[in-house]
C-alpha positions as CSV (number, residue, x, y, z in Angstrom):
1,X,7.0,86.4,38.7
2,X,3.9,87.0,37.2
3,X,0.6,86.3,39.3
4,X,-2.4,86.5,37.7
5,X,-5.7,85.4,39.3
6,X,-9.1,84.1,36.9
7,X,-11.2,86.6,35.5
8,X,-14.8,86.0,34.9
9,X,-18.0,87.7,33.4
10,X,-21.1,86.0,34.7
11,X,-24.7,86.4,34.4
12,X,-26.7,85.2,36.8
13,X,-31.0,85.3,37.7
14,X,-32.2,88.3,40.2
15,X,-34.3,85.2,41.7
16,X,-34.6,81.5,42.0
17,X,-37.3,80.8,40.2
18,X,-37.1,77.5,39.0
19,X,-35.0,75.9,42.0
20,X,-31.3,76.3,42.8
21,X,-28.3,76.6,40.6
22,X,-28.2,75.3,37.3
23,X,-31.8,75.1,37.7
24,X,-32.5,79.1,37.3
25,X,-29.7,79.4,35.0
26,X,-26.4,81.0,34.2
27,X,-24.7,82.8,31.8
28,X,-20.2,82.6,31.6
29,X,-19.7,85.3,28.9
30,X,-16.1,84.9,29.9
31,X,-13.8,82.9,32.0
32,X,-10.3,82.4,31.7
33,X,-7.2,80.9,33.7
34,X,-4.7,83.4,35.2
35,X,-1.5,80.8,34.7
36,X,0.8,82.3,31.7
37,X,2.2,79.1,31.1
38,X,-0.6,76.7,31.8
39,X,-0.7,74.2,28.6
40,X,-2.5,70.8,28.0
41,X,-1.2,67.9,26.6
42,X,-0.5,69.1,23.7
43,X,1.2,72.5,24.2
44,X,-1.9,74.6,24.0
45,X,-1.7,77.5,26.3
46,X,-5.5,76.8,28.3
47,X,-4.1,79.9,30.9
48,X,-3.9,83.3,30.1
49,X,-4.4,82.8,26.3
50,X,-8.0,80.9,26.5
51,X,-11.7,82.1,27.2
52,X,-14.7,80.4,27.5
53,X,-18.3,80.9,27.5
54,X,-21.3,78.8,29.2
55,X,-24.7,78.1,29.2
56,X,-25.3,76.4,32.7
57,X,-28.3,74.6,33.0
58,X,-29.9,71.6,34.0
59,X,-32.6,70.2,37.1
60,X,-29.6,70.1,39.6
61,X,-25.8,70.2,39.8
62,X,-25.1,66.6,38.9
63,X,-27.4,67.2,35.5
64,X,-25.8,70.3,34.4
65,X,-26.3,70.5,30.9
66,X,-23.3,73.0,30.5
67,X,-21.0,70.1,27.7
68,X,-23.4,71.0,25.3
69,X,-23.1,74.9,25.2
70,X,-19.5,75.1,26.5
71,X,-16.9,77.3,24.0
72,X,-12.8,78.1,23.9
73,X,-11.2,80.1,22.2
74,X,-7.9,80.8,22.1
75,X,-5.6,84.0,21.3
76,X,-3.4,84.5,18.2
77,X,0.1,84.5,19.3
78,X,0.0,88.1,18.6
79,X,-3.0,89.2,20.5
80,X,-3.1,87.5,23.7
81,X,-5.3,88.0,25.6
82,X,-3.9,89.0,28.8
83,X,-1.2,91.8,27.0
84,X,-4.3,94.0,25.3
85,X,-7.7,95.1,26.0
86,X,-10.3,92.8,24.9
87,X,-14.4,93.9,24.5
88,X,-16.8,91.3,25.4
89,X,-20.3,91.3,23.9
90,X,-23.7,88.9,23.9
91,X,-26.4,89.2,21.5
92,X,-29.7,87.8,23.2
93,X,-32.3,87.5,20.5
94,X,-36.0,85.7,21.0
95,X,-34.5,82.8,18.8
């Protein structure tokens, strides 16, 4: 059996400055489920073969802003991604 765990690439403040999490900010370049076979309702592998990105943000945790910045993606059948290597990238621009 295959056991995978979840992978993530976060970004997070160096300090607190405007109050507690979401309230600084964060950054999920990537997260995905370690299941192989996890699927939703319709079939859709949301496991192994599914990223997303975030923008969490928001006064506290109850207002976390993070529905409207949220992103999936998910692999081609032949490029999953938990078979290959995969580069990750962000592009932070003052817009």
């Amino acid at each position: 059996m295959l056991a995978l765990r979840d992978k993530a690439i976060w970004l997070l403040p160096k300090s607190e400055r405007y109050g507690g999490w979401p309230a600084s900010g964060e950054i999920d370049l990537m997260e995905s489920r370690g299941n192989v076979n996890l699927t939703d309702i319709v079939g859709r592998n949301i496991g192994v073969n599914q990223f997303g990105s975030t923008v969490h943000f928001g006064p506290n945790w109850k207002y976390d802003s993070y529905s409207h910045t949220h992103y999936t993606k998910n692999a081609k059948t032949d490029m999953e991604f938990h078979e290959i290597f995969h580069d990750y990238e962000m592009l932070w621009t003052p817009g």
